[in-house]
N, C-alpha and C positions, 0 to 999 in steps of 0.2 A: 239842049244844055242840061235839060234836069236829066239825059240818061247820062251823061258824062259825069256828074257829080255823084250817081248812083254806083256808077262805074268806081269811081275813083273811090267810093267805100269800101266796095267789096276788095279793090286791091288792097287797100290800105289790111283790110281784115285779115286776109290771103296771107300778105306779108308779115302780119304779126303773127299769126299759127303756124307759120314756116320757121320761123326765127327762136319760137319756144318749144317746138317741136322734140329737139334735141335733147332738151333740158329734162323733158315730161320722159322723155325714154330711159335717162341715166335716172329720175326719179324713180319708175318702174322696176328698176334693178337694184335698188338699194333696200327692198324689201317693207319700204314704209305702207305701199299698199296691204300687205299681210298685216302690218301693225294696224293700220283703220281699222281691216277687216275685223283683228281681236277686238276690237275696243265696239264695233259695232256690233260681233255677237254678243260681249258681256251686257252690254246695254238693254239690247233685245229679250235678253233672259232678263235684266231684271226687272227692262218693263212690263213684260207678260206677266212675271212673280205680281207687279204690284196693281196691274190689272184685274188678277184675280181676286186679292185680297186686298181692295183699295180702304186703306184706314179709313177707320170714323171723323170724321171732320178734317180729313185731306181739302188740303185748299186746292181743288180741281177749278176753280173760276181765274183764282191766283195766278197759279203755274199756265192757264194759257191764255192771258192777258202779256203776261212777263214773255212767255215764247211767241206767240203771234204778231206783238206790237212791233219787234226788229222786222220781219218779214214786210208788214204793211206798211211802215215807215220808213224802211232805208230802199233807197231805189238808187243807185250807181249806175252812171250813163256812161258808155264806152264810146267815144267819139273818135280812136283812133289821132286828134291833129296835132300836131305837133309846133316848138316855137317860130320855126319858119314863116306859116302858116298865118302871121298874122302881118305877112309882109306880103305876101301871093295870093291866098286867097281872099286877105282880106276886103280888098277893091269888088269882090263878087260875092259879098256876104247878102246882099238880096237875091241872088241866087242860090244859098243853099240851102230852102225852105225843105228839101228832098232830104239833102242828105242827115239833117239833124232827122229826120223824120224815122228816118230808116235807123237809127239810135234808139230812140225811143219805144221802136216797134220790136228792137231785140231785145230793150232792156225789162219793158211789159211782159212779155213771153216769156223770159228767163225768171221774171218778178212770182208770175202766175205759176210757173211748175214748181219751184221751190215752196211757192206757197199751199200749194196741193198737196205737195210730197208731206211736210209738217203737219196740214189739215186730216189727212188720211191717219198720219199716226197716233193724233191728240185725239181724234172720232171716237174712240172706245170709254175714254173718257167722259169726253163733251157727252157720250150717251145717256151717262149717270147723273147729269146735271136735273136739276128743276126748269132749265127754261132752255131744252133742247127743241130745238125749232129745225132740223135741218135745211126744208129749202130759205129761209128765212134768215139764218146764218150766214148757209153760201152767197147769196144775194146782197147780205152785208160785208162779207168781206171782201166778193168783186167789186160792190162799189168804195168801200175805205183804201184796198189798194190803187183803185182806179184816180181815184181823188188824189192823193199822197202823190201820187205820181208828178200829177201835174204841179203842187203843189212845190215839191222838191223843185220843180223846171223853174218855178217864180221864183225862189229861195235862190238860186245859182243865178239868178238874171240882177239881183240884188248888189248894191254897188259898195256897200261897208259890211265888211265884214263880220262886225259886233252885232247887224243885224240881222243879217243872218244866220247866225248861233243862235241868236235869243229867240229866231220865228221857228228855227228845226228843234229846240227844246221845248219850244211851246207846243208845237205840232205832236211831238213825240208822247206829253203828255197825255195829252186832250184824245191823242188815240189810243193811250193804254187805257186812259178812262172810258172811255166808249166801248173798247173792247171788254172790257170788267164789267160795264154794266150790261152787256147783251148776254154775258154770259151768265148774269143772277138771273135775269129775266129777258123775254122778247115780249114786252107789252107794248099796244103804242105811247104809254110813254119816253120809251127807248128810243122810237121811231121819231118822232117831237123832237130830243133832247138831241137826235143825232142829225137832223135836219138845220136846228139851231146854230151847232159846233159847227157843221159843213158852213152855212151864208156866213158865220163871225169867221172864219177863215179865209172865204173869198173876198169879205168884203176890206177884211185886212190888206192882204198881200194886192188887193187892186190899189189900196191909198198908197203905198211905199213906192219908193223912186227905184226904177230897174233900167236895167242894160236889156235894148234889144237882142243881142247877141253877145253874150258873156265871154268873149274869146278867155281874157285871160283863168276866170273860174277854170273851165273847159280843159285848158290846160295842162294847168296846176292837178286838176282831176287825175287826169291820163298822168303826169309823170309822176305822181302818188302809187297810182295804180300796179306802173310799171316797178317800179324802185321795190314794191311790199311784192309782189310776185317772185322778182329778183332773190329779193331776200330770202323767201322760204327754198328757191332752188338751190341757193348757196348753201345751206345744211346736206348736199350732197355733192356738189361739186362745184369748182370754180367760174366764177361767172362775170361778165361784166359790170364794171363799179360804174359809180357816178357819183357828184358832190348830194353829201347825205343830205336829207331835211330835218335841220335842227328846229323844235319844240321847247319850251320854257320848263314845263311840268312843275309847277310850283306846287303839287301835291308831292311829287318822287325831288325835288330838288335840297328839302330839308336835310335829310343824307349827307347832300356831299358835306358840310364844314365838321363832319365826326372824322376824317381823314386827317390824319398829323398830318402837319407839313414839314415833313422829311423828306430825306433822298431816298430815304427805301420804300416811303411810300408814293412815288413820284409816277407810275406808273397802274396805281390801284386808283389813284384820282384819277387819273385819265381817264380809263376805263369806264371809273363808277359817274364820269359828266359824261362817254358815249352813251351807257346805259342809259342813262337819265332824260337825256335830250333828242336823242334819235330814235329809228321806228323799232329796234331791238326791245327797247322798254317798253314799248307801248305796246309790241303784240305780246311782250310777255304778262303784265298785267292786264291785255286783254283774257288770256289762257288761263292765270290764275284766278279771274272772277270766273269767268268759264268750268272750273276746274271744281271751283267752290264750291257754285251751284248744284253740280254734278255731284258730287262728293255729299254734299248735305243732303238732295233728295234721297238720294241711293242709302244713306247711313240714318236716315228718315224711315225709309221703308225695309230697314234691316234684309235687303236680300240677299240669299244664301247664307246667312246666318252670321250675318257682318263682313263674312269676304267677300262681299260685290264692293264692300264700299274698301277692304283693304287693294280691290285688282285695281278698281278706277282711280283711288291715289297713287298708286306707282304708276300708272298708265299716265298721269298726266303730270307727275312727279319726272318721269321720263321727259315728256316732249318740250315743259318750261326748261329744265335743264339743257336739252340740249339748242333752244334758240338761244341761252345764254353765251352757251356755248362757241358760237357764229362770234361772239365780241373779240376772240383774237384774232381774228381774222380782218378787221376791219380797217386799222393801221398798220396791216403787213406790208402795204407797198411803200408808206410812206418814208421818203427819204428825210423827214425832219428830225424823227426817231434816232435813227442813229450818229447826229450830230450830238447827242445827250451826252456827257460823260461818264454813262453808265453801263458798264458791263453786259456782256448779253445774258448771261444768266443768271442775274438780277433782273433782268428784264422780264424775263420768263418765270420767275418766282411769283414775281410780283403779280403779271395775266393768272399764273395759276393759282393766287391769293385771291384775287378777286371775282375769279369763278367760284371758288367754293364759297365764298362768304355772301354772293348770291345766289347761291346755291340753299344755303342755309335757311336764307333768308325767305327765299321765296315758299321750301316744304316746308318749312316751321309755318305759317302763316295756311299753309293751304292742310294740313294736321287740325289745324284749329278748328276747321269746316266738317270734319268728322266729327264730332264732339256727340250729336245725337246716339250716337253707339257704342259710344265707351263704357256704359254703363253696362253690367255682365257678358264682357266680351275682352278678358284679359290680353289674349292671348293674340287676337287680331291688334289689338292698339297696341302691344310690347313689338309685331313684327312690324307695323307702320313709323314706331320710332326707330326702331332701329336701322329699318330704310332712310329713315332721314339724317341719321346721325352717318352712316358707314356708305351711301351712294355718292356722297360728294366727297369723301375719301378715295375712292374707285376713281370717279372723274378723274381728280387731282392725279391720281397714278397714272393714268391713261392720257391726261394731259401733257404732262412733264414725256412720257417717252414720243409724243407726236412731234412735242415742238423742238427736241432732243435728234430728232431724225430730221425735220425741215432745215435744222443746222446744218448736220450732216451733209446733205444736200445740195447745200448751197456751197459748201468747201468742195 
């Protein structure tokens, strides 16, 4: 039985690499790989620049605290099951000790190289440090990933919700702080204090009420998973839809009531509650803190003489824009839309109003994150504004003739 369950992993895996297969190869051809690529050699020149010449009181403990704690704290388990699943397999869920096992065993492996890959890069740094310890590091951070791991699996077994936010924020903490403190020092006090954190985390997540087998977390995981891969292949071709996962965001929700309520702006609210409430928002504000950071270290460490930090704004002034982008796309099949009493090209004014206007919204805000290099560097921050005032004018042109030919098209 356990090689039949072992078995029906690996199909299951088989089957989902066959199915995105297709998507990865129209990827490939649309040139975005040459875009990484620039954006990883700009990066690479300027973290060597800043390697070399690492400022006086650069916060080197800071910066890899902030970049290690994601790696050692986020663990994502590919379980492949689907809703079915809790009708078929369920009756044999003591039998599938193997197959979560074999999840675990990909998601550890996958956890550890990315965590290497990071570790290698930040090295040249952490060398500069006061309490460079290397085997002593490494040691700590196979055992903090190792810990988290299991850790996350308790979290997902957890039967409300509310508490497991509050124990993955807490966790998230406690391991940046750990991480911040190995990195001022490796004394055994560190070792003491990280011994402590470990048992008040075990002894936690053993008092709380859990699900032996969290079918539905598990799930919900996987069709998360699916739907946000989706989405980013849809920036290059059409793909299959599904019922979105609508989000509250009551940080991004104040927004919407600055919309008249008009008929001309009937399709700008639409829009501005897709943006809001579904995962289009939330990788975009994930990119823009992303962007931020990027952008302030780089204009932190003036490299290239301020254009590193002018390439990495439009580099990422690029990529937020164009997942805005994906938003017309979202209600193109539906058939309630055109029961509206509104014109189609009003309709299309309107998608194209509210692309630029977050558009606007999003480079004016991500401009702000440059600010460390403004200061005798005219000429780099007159060409970053003017990127942000005149590329969502571009868009806009380039909008209006796409959805101008999907007309066409369609007649």
């Amino acid at each position: 039985m356990s090689a039949d369950v072992l078995q029906l992993w690996h199909k299951r895996k088989r089957a989902f690499t066959t199915e995105i297969l297709p998507y990865i190869k129209y990827m490939s051809r649309s040139g975005f790989p040459a875009f990484l690529s620039l954006i990883g050699i700009v990066s690479i020149i300027q973290y060597i620049n800043l390697i070399k010449n690492v400022p006086e009181n650069f916060p080197i403990e800071f910066i890899g605290a902030l970049v290690l704690t994601p790696l050692i704290s986020y663990n994502p388990l590919r379980t492949w099951l689907k809703e079915a699943d809790t009708i078929f397999l369920m009756p044999m869920e003591h039998r599938l000790n193997s197959y979560i096992k074999q999840s675990h065993i990909r998601s550890l492996r996958n956890g550890f190289i990315y965590l290497l890959i990071v570790t290698l890069l930040y090295w040249p740094l952490y060398r500069q440090t006061d309490a460079y310890q290397p085997i002593v590091f490494i040691a700590v951070l196979i055992l903090l990933k190792t810990v988290n791991h299991v850790m996350a699996w308790k979290e997902r077994q957890l039967v409300w919700s509310m508490n497991r936010n509050i124990m993955r924020l807490f966790r998230w903490l406690l391991m940046c702080m750990l991480l911040f403190g190995w990195l001022l020092s490796s004394r055994w006090g560190m070792l003491c204090l990280t011994v402590i954190v470990l048992a008040m985390l075990v002894t936690l997540y053993r008092v709380t009420t859990k699900q032996h087998f969290p079918w539905e977390r598990l799930i919900a995981e996987e069709r998360i998973t699916i739907r946000r891969l989706y989405s980013f292949f849809s920036w290059f071709i059409d793909v299959r839809v599904g019922p979105p996962i609508v989000k509250q965001r009551k940080y991004l929700s104040w927004i919407i009531p600055f919309v008249p309520y008009k008929k001309q702006y009937t399709f700008v609210y639409l829009h501005l509650i897709t943006f809001v409430r579904t995962e289009i928002g939330g990788i975009c504000i994930r990119l823009l803190i992303l962007g931020g950071l990027v952008n302030y270290l780089v204009a932190t460490g003036n490299g290239m003489d301020g254009w590193g930090t002018v390439i990495s704004y439009i580099l990422f002034g690029m990529i937020i824009t164009l997942q805005i982008g994906s938003l017309r796309k979202v209600h193109r099949y539906a058939i309630w839309k055109d029961i509206f009493p509104m014109q189609l090209k009003l309709q299309q004014q309107q998608i194209i109003t509210i692309d630029r206007l977050l558009s606007y919204m999003m480079l004016i805000v991500l401009l702000v994150t440059t600010i460390p290099m403004w200061g005798g560097h005219f000429l780099q921050v007159v060409v970053m504004i003017l990127f942000a005032l005149l590329y969502p004018i571009v868009r806009a042109f380039n909008m209006k003739r796409k959805l101008e030919k999907e007309v066409d098209d369609l007649d």
